[in-house]
C-alpha positions as CSV (number, residue, x, y, z in Angstrom):
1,X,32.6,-2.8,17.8
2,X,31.4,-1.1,14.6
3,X,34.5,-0.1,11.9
4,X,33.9,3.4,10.5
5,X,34.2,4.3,7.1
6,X,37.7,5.0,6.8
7,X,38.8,1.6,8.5
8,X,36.3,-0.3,6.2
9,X,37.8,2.1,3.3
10,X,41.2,0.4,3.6
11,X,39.8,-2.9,3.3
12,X,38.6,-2.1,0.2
13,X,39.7,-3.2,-3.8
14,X,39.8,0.9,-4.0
15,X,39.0,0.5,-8.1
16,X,36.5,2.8,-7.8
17,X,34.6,0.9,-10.7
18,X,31.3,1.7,-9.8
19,X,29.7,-1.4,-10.3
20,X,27.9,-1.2,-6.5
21,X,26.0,2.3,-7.0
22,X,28.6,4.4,-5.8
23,X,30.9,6.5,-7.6
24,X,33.8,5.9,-5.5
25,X,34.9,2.5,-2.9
26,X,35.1,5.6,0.0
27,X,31.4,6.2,-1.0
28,X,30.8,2.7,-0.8
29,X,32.9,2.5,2.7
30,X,30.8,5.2,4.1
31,X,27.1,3.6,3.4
32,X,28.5,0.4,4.3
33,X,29.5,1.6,8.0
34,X,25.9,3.3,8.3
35,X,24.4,-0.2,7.3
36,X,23.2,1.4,3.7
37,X,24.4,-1.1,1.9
38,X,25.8,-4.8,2.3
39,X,28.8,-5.8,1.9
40,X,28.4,-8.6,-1.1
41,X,27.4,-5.2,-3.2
42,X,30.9,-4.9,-4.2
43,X,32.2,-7.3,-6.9
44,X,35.8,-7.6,-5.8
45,X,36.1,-7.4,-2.2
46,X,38.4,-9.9,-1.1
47,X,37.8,-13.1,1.1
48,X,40.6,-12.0,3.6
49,X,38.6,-8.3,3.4
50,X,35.0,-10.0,3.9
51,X,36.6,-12.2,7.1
52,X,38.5,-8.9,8.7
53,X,34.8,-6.8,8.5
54,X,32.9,-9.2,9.9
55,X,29.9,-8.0,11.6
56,X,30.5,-4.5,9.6
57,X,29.2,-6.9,7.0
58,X,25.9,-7.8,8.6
59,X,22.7,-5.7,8.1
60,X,22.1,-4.5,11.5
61,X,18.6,-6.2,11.7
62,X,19.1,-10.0,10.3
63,X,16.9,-11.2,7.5
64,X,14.4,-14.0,9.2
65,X,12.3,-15.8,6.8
66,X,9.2,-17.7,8.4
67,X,7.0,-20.3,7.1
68,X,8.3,-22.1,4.1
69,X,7.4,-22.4,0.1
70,X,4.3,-19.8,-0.6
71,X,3.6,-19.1,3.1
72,X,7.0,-17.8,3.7
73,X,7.6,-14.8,4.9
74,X,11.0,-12.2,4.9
75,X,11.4,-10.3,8.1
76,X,14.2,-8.1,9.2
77,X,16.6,-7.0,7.0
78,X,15.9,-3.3,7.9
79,X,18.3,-0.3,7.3
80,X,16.5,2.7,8.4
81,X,14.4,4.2,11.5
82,X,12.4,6.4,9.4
83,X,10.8,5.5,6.6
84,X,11.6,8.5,4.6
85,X,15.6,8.4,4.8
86,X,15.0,5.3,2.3
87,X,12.1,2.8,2.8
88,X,10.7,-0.1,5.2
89,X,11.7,-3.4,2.7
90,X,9.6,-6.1,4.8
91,X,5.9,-5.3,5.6
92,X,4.5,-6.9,9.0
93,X,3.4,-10.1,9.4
94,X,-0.3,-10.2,10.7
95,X,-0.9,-13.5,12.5
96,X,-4.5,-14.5,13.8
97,X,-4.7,-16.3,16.8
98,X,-6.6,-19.5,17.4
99,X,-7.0,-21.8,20.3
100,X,-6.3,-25.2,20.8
101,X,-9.1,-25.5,23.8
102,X,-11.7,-24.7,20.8
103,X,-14.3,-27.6,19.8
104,X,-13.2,-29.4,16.8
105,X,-16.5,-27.8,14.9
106,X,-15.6,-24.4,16.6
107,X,-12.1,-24.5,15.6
108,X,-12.6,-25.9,11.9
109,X,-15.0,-23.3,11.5
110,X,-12.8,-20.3,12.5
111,X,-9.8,-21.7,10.3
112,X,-11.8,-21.8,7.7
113,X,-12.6,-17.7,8.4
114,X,-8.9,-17.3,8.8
115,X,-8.2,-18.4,5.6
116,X,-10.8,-16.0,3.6
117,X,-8.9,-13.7,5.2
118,X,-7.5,-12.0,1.5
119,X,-8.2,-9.2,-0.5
120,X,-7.4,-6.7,-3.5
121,X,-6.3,-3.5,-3.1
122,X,-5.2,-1.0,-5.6
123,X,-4.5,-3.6,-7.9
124,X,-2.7,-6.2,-5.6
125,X,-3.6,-9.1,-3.6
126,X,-3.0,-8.5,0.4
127,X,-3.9,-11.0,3.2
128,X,-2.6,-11.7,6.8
129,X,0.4,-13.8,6.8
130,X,0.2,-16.3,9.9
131,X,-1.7,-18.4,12.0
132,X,-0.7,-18.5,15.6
133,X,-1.9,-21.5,17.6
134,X,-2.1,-21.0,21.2
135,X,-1.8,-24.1,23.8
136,X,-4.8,-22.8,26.0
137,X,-6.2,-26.5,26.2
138,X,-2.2,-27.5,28.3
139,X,-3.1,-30.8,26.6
140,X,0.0,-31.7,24.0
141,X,-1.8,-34.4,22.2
142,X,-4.7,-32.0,21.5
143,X,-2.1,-29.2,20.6
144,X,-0.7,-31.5,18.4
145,X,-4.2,-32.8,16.8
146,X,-4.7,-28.9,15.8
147,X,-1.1,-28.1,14.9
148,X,-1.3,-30.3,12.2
149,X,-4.8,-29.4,10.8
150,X,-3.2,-26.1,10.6
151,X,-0.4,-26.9,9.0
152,X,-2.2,-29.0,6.5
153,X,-5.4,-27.1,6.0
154,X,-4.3,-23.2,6.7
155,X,-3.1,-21.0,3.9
156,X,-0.9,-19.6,6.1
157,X,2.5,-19.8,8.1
158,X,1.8,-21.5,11.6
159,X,3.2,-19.7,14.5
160,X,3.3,-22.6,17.6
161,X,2.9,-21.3,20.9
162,X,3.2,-23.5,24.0
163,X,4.6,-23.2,27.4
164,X,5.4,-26.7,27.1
165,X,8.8,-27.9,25.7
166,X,7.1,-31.4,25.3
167,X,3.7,-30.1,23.5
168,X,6.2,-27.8,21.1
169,X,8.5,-30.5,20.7
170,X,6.0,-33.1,19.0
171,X,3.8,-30.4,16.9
172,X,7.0,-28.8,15.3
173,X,8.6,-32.2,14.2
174,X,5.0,-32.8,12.9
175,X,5.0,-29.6,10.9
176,X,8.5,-28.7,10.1
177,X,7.8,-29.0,6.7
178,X,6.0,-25.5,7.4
179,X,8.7,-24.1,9.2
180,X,6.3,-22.7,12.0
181,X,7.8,-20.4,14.3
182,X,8.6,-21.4,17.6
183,X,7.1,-19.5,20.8
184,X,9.3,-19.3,22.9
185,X,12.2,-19.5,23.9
186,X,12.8,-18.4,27.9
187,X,15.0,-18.1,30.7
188,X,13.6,-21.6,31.6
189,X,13.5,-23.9,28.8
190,X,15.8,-22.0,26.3
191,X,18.5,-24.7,25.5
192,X,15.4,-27.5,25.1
193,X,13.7,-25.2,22.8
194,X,17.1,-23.8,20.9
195,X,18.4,-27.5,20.1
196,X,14.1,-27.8,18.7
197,X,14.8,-25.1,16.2
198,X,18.3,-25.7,15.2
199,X,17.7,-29.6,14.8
200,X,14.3,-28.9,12.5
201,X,15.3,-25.9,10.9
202,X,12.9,-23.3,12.4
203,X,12.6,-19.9,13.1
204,X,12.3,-19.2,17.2
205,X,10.9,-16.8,18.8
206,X,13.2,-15.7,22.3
207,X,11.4,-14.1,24.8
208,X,12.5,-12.1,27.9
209,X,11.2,-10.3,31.4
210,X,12.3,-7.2,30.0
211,X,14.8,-5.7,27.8
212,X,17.6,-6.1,29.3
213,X,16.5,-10.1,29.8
214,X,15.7,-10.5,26.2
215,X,19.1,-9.3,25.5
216,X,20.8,-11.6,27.4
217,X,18.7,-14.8,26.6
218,X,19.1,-13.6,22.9
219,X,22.9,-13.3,23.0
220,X,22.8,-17.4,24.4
221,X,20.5,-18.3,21.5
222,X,22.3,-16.8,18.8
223,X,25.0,-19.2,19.5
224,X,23.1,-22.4,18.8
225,X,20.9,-20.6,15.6
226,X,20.6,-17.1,14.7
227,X,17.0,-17.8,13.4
228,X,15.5,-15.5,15.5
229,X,12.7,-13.0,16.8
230,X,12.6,-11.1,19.6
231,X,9.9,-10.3,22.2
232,X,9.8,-9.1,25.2
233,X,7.0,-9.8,28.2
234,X,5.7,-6.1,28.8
235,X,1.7,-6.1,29.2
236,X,0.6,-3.0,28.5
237,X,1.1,-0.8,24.9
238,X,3.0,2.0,26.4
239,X,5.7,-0.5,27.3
240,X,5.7,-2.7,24.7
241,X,5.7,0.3,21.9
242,X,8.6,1.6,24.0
243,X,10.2,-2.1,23.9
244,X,9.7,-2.0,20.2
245,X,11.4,1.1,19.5
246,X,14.5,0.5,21.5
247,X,15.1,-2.8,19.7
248,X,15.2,-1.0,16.4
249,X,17.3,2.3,18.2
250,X,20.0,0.1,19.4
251,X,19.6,-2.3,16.7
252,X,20.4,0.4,13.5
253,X,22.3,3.1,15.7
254,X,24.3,1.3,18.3
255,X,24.9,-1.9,16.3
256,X,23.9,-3.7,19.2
257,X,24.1,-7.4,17.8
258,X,21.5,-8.9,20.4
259,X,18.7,-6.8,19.4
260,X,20.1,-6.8,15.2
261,X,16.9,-9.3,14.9
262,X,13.3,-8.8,14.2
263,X,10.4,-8.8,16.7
264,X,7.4,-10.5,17.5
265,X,4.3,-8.3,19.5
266,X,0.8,-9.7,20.9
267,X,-1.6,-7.2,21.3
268,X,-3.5,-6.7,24.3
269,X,-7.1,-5.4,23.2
270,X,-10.4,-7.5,24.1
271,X,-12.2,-5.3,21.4
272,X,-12.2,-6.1,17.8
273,X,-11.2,-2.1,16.7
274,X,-9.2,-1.4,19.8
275,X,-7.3,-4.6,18.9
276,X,-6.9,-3.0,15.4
277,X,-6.1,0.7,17.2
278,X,-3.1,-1.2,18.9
279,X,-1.8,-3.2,16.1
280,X,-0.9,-0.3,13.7
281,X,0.9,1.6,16.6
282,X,3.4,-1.6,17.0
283,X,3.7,-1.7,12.8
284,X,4.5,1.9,12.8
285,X,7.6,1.3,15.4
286,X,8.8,-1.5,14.4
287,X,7.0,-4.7,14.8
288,X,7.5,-7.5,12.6
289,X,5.4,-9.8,13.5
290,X,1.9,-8.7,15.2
291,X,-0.4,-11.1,16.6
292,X,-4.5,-10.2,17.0
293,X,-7.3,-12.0,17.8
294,X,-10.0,-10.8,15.5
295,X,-10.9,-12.6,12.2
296,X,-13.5,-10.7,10.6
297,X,-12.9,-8.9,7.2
298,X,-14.0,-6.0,8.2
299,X,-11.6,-5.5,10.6
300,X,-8.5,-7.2,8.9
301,X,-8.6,-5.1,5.7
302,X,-7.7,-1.8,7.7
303,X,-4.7,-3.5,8.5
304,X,-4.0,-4.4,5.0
305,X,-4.6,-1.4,3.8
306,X,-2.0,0.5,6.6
307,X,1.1,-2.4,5.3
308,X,0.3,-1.7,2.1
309,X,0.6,2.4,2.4
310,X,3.6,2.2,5.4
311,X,5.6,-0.3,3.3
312,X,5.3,1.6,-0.2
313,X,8.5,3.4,-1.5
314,X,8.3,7.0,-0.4
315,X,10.4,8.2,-3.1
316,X,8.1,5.9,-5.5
317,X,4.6,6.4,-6.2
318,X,2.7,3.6,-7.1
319,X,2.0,3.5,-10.4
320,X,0.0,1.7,-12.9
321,X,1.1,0.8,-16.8
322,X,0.3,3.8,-18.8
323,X,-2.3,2.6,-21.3
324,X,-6.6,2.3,-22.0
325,X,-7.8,-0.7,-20.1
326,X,-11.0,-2.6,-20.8
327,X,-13.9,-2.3,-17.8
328,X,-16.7,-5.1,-18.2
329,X,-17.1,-6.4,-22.0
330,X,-15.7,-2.9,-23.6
331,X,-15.6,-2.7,-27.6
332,X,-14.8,0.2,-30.0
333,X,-18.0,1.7,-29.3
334,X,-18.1,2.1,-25.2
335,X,-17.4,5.0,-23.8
336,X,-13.7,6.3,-23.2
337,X,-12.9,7.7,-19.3
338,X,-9.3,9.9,-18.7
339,X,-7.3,9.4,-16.0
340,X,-3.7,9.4,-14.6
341,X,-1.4,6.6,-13.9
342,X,-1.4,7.0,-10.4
343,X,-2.4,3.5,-8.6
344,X,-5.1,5.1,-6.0
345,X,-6.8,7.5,-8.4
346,X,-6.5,4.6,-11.4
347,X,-8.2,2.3,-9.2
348,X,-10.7,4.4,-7.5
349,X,-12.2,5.7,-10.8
350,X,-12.0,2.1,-12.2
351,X,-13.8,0.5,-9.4
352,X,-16.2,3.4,-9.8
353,X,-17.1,2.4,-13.3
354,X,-17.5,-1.4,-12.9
355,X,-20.0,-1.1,-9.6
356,X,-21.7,0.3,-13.0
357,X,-21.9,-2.9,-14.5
358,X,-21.2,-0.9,-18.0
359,X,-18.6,-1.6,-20.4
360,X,-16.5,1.2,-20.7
361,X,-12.6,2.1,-21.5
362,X,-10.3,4.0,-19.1
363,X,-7.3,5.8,-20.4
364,X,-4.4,5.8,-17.5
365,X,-2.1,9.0,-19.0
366,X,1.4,8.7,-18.1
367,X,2.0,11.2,-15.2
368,X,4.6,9.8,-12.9
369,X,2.2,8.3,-10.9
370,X,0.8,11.4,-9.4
371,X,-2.7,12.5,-9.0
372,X,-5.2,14.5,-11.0
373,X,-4.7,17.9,-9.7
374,X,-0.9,17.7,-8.7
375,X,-0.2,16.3,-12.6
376,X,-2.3,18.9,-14.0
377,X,-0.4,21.3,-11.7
378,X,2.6,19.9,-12.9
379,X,1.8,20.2,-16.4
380,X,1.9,16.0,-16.9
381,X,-1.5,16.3,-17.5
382,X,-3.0,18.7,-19.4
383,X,-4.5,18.7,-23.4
384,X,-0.7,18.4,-25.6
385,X,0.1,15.6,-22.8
386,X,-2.7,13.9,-23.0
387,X,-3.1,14.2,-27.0
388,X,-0.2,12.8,-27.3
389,X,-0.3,10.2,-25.1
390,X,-3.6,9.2,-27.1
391,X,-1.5,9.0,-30.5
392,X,1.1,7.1,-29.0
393,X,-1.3,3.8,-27.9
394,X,-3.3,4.5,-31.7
395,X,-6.4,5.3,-29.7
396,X,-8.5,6.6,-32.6
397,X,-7.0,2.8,-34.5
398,X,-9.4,1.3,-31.0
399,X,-12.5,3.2,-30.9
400,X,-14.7,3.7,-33.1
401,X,-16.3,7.4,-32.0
402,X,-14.5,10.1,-30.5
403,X,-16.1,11.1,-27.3
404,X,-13.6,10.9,-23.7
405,X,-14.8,12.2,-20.3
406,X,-12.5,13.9,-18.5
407,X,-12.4,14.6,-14.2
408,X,-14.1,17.6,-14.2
409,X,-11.6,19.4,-11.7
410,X,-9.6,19.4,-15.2
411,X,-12.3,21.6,-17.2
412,X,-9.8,24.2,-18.4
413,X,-8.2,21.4,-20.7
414,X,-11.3,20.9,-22.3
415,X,-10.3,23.4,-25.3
416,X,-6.8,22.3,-25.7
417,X,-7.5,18.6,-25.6
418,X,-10.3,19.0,-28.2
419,X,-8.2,21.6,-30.4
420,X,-4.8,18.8,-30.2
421,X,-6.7,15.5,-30.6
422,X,-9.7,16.3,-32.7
423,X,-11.8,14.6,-30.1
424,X,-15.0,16.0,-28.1
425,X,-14.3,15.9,-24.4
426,X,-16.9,16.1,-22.1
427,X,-17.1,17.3,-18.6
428,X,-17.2,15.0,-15.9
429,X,-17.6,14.9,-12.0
430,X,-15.2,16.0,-10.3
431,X,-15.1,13.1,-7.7
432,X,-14.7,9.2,-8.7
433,X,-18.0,8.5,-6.7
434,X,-19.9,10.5,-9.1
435,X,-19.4,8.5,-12.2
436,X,-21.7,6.0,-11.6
437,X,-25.1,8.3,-11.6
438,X,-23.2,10.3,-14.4
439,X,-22.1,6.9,-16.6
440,X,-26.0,6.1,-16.4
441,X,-27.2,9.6,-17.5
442,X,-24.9,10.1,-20.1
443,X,-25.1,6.1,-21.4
444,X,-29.4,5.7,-21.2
């Protein structure tokens, strides 16, 4: 049963020394009990202390990490419901699936699709994460064959899946060097499978009829390892969305200990885009693993692209370096571009300017990481800011004229930026897709 503040409070080395973020150990008591915080936060909390809380010391959704070395992966570990009372820490994992029953030719050549499968984004790389391997073929030799051309050829995590405790048996002592996760654990086979994942180390996946089922299989598990993720065997997305959601509900609110791990969904779409459709809704609430079928990049990068925006800290906008950055083979004579600092605009306008294939320089101003109109609204980004900004880097010390473009929704700082830094500012467009005709007019 979860311990409230207060009864956590009197637990505590009450020095008040501030040392875990809070001003005061009742503070600290307090987030602790709502699952805020963990307990190792506080330097001085006793042994007899840490023993006596016990699972008020545990995040209410274990930390699971899958795969091993760089293909690991952190799952769990979540706090919150809503990603605005603090922030989603661990993005989803997006497995592609692939099947064992494939030709060798067939199967070598989707791999190798799989593991293209990586892109950059607003500055950062962003792939998929697994590779789940389905026993289609029943065959455990075969399953084995592929496991192990996945382990030892894919760039990513394995995830095995089998129905057979023999054919899961011999491809995870074959690849637990990857730590593959295990799929799965059932009502049928779960002490053969648990004593698999315990003895090699490896993450298992514990699957149930229902809620209710998963519940119970998962609180017999969690006695032999507590490596675990959670799935249950609805078909359709209403049911699993709503399985999803009452995991995390009971998980962060009840402290229900058999549903405190993460989860593992398989989505259910034939279609390419309706697979997509289905896998953001289970990302959104609260999958941590989602499997899809689909390989092509035109298809994964929406996915990417949804992590990258749903795991981002609300309360912190991404952010570039302030500073002028070189675009192609700049020098003191290419042309100078303003910005702000704010990673979507930054990298908009910047990829803007190189599909020109023109050297040029553009100047990310300091703004808090906020965009063009909301800094200039501000007042982050306006001619003294901006001017000033330009003498702290020693801008004029770089280039050689004295010529920056500006966006042109900023026209009205034309005057003061001019009048403050002595330089002439022209006009640009007022959208990032209108720099290339305008680089090429202004640069003939």
């Amino acid at each position: 049963m979860a311990l409230t503040g207060l009864q956590i409070f009197k637990l505590m080395p009450k020095t008040n020394c501030k040392k875990c973020g809070h001003p005061t150990c009742l503070a600290f008591s307090m987030a602790l009990a709502s699952s805020k915080i963990a307990l190792d936060a506080c330097p001085y909390v006793s042994d007899e202390a840490k023993e006596a809380l016990g699972a008020a010391s545990l995040p209410p959704v274990l930390k699971v990490t899958l795969g091993a070395g760089e293909k690991a992966r952190d799952t769990g570990d979540e706090t919150v419901l809503f990603r605005h009372d603090k922030r989603f820490f661990h993005p989803t994992c997006i497995a592609v699936s692939i099947s064992d029953s494939l030709s060798d030719d067939e199967f070598e050549e989707k791999l190798s699709k799989i593991n293209d499968l990586e892109f950059e984004r607003v500055g950062e790389r962003v792939s998929i994460d697994a590779i789940a391997l389905n026993n289609d073929s029943g065959d455990a030799d075969n399953f084995l064959k592929k496991a192990k051309i996945v382990a030892e050829k894919g760039k990513y995590f394995p995830i095995l899946i089998s129905s057979s405790v023999e054919a899961l048996t011999s491809a995870v002592v074959a690849t637990k060097a990857q730590r593959p996760l295990i799929s799965a654990a059932t009502v049928d086979n779960w002490e053969a499978v648990s004593k698999l994942a315990k003895e090699n180390d490896c993450p298992l996946v514990v699957r149930g009829e229902d809620l209710d089922a998963t519940a119970s299989l998962a609180e017999k598990v969690s006695q032999v390892t507590k490596n675990i993720v959670l799935q249950t065997n609805s078909q359709n997305t209403v049911q699993k969305l709503s399985d999803l959601t009452q995991i995390r509900r009971q998980a962060i609110r009840k402290k229900f200990r058999p549903f405190g791990f993460p989860s593992i969904v398989e989505v259910s779409a034939k279609s390419p885009l309706s697979q997509i459709a289905e896998a953001t809704t289970y990302m959104s609430k609260y999958a941590s693993v989602v499997i899809i079928n689909t390989c092509e990049k035109a298809h994964i990068l929406p996915l990417c692209a949804f992590i990258q925006n749903l795991f981002s800290d609300p309360q912190q906008p991404a952010q570039v370096v302030p500073d002028i950055y070189p675009i192609g083979d700049a020098d003191d004579n290419s042309p100078v571009y303003c910005t702000t600092n704010f990673s979507l605009t930054y990298y908009t306008v910047e990829g803007e300017l190189s599909s020109t294939k023109m050297p040029a320089w553009l100047l990310a101003t300091p703004t808090d990481g906020t965009s063009v109109l909301t800094a200039w609204a501000a007042g982050k980004f306006n001619g003294e800011k901006i001017a000033e900004f330009m003498e702290e880097i020693k801008l004029s010390e770089k280039i050689k004229h004295k010529t920056m473009t500006i966006p042109g929704y900023v026209a009205v700082i034309k005057a003061p930026l001019e009048e403050k830094s002595g330089w002439k500012v022209l006009i640009g467009p007022n959208e990032a897709s209108g720099l290339p005709a305008y680089a090429k007019a202004n640069n003939a």
